[in-house]
PASEBA-1860 file (N, C-alpha, C; in nm, 3 decimals):
! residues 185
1> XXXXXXXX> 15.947/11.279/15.960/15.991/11.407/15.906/16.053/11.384/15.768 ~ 16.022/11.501/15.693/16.099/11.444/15.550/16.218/11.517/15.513 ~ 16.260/11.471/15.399/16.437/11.532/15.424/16.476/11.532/15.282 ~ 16.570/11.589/15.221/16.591/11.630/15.081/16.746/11.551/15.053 ~ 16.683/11.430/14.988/16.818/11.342/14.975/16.835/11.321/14.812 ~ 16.925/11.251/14.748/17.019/11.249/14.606/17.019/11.390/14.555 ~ 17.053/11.485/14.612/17.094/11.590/14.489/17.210/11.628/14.407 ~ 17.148/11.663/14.264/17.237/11.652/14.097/17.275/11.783/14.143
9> XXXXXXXX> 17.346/11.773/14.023/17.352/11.931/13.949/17.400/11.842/13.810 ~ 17.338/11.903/13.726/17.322/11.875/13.601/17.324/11.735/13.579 ~ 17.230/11.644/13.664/17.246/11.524/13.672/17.327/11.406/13.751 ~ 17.488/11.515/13.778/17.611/11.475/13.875/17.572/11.437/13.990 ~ 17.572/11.357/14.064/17.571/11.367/14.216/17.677/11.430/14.283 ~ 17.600/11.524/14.366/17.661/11.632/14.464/17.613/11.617/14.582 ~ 17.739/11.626/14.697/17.701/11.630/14.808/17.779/11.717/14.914 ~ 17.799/11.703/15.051/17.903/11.812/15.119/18.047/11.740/15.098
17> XXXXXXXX> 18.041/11.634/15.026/18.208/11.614/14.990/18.219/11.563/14.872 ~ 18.139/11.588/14.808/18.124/11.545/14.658/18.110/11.674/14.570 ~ 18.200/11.723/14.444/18.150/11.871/14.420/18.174/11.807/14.255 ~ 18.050/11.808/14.156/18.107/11.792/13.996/18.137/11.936/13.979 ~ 18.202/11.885/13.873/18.265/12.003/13.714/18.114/11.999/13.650 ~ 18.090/12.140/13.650/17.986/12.142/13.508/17.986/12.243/13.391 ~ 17.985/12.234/13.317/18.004/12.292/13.166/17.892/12.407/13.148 ~ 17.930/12.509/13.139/17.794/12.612/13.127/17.784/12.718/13.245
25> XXXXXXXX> 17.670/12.752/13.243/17.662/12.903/13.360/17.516/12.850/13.377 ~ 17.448/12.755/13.385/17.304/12.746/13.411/17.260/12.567/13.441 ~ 17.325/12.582/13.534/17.268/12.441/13.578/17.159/12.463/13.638 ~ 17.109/12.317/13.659/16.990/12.194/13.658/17.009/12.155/13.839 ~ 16.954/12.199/13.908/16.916/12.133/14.055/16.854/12.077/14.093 ~ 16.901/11.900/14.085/16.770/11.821/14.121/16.783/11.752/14.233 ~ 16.628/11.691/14.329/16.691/11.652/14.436/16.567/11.522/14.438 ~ 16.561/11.439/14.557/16.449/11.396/14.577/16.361/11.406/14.720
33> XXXXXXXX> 16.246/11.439/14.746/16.152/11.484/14.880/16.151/11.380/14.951 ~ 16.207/11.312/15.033/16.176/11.184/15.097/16.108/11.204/15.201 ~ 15.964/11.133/15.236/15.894/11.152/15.303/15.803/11.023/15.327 ~ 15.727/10.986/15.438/15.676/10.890/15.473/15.551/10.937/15.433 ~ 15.421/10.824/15.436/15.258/10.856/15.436/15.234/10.934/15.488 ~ 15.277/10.952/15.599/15.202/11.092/15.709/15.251/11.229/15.694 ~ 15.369/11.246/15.561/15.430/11.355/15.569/15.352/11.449/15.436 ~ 15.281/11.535/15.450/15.262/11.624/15.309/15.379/11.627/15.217
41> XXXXXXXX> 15.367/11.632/15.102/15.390/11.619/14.992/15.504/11.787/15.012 ~ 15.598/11.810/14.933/15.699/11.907/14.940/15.590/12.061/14.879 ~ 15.584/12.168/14.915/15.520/12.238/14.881/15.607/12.382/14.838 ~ 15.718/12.421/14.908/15.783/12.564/14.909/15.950/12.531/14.904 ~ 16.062/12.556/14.822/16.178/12.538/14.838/16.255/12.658/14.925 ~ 16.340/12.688/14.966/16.427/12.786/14.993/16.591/12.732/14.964 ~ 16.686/12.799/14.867/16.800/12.744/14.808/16.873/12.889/14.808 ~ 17.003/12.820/14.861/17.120/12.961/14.846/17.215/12.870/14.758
49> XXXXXXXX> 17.272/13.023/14.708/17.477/12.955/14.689/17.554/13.106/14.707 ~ 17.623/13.034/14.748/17.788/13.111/14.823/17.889/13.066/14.740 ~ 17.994/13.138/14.696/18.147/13.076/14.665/18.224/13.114/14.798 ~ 18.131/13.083/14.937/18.197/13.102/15.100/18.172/12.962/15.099 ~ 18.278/12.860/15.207/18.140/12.800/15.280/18.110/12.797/15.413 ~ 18.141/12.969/15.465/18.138/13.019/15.615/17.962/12.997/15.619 ~ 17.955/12.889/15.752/17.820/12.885/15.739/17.724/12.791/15.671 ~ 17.832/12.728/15.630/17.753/12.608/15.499/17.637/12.539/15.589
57> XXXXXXXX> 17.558/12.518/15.562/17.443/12.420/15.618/17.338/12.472/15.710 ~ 17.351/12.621/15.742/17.264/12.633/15.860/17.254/12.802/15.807 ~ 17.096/12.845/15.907/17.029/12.951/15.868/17.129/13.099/15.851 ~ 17.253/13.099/15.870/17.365/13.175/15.909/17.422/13.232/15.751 ~ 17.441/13.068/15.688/17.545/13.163/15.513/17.493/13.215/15.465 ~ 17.541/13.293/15.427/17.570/13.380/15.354/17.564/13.382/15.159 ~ 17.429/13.369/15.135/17.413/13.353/15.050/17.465/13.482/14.909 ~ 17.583/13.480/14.847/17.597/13.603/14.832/17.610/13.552/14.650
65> XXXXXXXX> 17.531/13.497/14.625/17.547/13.429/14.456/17.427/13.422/14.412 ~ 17.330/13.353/14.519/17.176/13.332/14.507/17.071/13.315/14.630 ~ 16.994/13.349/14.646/16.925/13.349/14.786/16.776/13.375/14.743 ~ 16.739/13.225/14.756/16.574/13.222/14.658/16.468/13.143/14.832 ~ 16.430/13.275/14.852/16.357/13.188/15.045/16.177/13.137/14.990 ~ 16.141/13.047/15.011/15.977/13.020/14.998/15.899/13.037/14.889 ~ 15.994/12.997/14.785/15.923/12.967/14.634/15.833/12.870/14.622 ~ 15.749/12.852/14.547/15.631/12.736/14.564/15.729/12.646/14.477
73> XXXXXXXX> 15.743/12.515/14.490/15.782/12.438/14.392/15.742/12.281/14.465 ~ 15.681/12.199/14.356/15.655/12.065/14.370/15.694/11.978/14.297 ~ 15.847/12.019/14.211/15.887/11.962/14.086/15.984/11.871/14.168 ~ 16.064/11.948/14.240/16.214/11.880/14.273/16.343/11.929/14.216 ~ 16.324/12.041/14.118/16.405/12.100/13.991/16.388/12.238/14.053 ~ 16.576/12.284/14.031/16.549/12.428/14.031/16.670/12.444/13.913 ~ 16.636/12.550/13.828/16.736/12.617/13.704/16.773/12.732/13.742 ~ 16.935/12.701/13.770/16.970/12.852/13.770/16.955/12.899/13.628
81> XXXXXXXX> 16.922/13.045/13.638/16.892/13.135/13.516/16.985/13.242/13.534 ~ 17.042/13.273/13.632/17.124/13.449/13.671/17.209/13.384/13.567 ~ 17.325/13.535/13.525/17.446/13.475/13.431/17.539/13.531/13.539 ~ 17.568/13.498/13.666/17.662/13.554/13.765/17.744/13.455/13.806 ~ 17.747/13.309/13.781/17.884/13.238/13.754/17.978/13.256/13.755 ~ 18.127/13.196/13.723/18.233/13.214/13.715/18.351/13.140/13.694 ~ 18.380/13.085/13.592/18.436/12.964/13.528/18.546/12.946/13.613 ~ 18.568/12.872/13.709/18.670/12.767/13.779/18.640/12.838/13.949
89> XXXXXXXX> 18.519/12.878/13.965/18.492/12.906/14.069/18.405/12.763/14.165 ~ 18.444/12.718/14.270/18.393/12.663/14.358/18.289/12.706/14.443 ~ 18.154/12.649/14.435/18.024/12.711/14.481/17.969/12.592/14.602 ~ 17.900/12.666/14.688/17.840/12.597/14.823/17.731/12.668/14.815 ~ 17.628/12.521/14.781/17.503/12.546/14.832/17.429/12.477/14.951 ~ 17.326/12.518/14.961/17.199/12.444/15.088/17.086/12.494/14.998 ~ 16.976/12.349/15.073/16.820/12.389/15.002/16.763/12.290/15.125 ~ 16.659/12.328/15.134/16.524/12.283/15.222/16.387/12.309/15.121
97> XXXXXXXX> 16.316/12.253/15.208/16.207/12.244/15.138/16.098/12.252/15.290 ~ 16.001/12.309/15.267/15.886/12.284/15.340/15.753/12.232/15.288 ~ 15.666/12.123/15.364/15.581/12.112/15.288/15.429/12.177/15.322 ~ 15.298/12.133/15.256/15.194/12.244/15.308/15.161/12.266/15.395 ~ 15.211/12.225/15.514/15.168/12.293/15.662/15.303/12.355/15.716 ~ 15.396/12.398/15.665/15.493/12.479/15.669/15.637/12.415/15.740 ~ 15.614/12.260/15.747/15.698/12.225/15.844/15.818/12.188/15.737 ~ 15.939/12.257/15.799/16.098/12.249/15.692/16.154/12.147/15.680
105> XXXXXXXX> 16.234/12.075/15.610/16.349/11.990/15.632/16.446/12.044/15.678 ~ 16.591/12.030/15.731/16.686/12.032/15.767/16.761/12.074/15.658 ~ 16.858/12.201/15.628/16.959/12.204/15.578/17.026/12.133/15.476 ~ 17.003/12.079/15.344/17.045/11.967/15.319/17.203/12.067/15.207 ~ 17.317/11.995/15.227/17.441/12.081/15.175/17.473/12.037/15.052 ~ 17.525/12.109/14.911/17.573/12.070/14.818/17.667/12.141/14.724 ~ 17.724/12.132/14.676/17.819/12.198/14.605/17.819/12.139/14.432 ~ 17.953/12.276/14.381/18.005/12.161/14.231/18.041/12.334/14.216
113> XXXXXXXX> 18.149/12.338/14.057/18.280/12.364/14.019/18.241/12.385/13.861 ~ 18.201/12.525/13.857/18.198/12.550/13.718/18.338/12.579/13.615 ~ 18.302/12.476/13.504/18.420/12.447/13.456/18.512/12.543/13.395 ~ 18.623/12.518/13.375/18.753/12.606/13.342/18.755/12.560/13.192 ~ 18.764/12.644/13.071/18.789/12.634/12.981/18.928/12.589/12.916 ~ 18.940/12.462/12.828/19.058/12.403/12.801/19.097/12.508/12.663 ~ 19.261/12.475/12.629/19.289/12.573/12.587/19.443/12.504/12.481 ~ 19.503/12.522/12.340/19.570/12.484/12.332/19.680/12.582/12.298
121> XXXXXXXX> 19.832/12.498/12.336/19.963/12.614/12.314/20.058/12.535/12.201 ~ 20.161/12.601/12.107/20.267/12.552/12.112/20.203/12.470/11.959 ~ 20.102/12.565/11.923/20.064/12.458/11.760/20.110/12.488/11.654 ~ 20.181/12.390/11.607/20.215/12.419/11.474/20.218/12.300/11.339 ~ 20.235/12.373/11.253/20.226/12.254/11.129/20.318/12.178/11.057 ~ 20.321/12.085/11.058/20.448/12.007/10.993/20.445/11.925/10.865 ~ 20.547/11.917/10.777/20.682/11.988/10.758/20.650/12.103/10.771 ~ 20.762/12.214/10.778/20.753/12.330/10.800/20.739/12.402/10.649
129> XXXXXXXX> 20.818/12.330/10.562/20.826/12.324/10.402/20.804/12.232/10.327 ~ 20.638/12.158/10.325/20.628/12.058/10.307/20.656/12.051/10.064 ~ 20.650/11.929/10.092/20.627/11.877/9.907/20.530/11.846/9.863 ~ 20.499/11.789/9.760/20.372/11.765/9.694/20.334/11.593/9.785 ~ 20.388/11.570/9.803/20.389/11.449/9.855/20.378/11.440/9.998 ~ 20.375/11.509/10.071/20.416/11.515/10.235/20.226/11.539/10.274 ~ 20.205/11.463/10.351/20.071/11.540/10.445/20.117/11.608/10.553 ~ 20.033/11.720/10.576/20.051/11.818/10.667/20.014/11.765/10.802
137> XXXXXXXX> 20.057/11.769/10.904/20.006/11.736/11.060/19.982/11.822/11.184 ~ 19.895/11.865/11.211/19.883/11.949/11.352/19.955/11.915/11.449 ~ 20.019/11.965/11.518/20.085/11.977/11.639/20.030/12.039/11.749 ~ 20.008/11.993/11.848/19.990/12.128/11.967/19.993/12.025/12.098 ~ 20.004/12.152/12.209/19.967/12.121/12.342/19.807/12.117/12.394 ~ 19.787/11.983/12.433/19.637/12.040/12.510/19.676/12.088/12.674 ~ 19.580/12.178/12.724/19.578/12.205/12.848/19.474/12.220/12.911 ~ 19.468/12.164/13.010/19.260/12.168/13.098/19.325/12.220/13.225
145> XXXXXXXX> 19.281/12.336/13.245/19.317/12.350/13.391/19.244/12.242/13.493 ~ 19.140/12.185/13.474/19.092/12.118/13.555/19.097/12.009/13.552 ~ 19.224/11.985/13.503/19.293/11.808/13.428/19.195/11.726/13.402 ~ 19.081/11.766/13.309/19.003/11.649/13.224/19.097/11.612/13.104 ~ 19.070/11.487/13.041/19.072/11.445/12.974/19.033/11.517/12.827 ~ 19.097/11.536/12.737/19.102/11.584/12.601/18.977/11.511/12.552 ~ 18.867/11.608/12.504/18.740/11.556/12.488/18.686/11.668/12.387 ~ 18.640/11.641/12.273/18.506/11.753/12.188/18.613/11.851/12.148
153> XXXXXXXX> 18.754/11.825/12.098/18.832/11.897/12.035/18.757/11.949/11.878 ~ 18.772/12.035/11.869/18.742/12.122/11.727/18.849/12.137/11.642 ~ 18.916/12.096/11.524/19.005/12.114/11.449/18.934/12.159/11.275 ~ 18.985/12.237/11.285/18.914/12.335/11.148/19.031/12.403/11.051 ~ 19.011/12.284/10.897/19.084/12.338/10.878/19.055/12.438/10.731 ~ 19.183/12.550/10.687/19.122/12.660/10.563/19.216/12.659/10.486 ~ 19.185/12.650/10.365/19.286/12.647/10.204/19.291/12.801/10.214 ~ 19.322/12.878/10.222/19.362/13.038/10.140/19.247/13.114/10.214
161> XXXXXXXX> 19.198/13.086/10.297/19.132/13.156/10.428/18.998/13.115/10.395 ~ 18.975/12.997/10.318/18.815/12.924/10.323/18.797/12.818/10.397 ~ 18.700/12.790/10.446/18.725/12.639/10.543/18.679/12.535/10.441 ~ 18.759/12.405/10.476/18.741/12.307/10.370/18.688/12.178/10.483 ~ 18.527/12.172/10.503/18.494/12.113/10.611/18.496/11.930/10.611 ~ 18.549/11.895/10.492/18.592/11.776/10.450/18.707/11.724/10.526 ~ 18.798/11.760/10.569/18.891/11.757/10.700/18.876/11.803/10.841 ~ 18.749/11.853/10.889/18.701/11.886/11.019/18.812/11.794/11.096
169> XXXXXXXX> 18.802/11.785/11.234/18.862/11.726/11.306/18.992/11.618/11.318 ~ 19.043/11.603/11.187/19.148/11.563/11.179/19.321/11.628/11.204 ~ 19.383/11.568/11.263/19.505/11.639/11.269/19.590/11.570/11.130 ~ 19.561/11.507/11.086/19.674/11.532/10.971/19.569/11.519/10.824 ~ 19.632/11.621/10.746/19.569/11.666/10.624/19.662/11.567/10.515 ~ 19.598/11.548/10.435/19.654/11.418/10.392/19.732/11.520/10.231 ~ 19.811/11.440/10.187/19.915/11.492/10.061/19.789/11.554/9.975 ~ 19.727/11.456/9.903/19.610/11.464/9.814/19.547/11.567/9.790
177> XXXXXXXX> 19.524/11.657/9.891/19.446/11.739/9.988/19.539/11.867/9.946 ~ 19.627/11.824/9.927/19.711/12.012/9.882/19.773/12.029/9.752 ~ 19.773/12.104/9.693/19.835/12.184/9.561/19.930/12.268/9.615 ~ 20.036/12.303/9.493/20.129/12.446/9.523/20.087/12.538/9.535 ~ 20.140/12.619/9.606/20.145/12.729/9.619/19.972/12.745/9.732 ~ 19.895/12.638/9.826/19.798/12.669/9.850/19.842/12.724/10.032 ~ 19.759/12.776/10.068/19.817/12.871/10.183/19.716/12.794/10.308 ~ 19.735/12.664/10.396/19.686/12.594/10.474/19.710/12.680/10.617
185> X> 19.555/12.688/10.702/19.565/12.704/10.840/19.502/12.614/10.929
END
């Protein structure tokens, strides 16, 4: 009998106790058909997701996010496309597969945790009254609700409300870099 084992989501390995973080509203569902010589080749998927997991694994949940029954597919790949997501929401899925003589796999369970947008507080610029001589320095709080690691920060900075993309991502603007009277954000 064949059975639907390593499945991603966006590459992650996911399983019923394994759930990734993923970035976006349109993940990537990949799995692999494991099957012996005597088993036909995977022919039809059927895949739910729930943010329940009353029911997780068997013909019962409650698919109330996505509920796709006897699609032809021989890829191994399914793309979510809906935009019905929900950034820091926890999702439970199941997928089977049948192959061309209609016979199913078993329930196979998976999950993952669309990500929460990081966010910063408490920024400000220092000196507060700087000199011709002083470089300016960003200050702030980072915050990830989903305690990652500070990663793909954007720092942008503007002379008199133009961006001067020669300092992109740096937190401190160097002396050189400013004249009187210039109005830095």
């Amino acid at each position: 009998m064949a059975s639907i084992i390593d499945i991603r989501i966006n590459d992650q390995i996911t399983s019923e106790t394994s759930s990734p973080f993923i970035a976006g509203f349109n993940p990537v569902i990949t799995w692999e058909y494991d099957s012996d010589a005597a088993t036909p080749s995977q022919a039809n998927i059927d895949i739910r997701i729930s943010d329940s997991s009353d029911n997780w694994g068997n013909s019962l949940f409650g698919a109330n996010v996505l509920n796709v029954d006897g699609q032809e597919n021989t890829s191994n790949s399914f793309e979510y496309v809906l935009t019905n997501l929900i950034r820091g929401t926890q999702y439970y899925g199941q997928i089977r597969a049948d192959d061309i003589d209609g016979e199913s796999t078993i329930w196979t369970k998976f999950q993952f945790k669309v990500n929460q947008l990081p966010f910063v507080t408490n920024f400000y610029l220092t000196p507060l009254s700087p000199s011709l001589n002083d470089a300016i320095e960003l200050n702030y709080t980072y915050q990830d609700p989903d305690l990652h690691d500070q990663s793909g920060t954007k720092i942008r900075w503007y002379r008199d409300n133009l961006p001067i993309t020669k300092y992109d991502g740096l937190c401190t603007l160097p002396a050189s870099a400013t004249s009187a009277n210039d109005s830095w954000t």
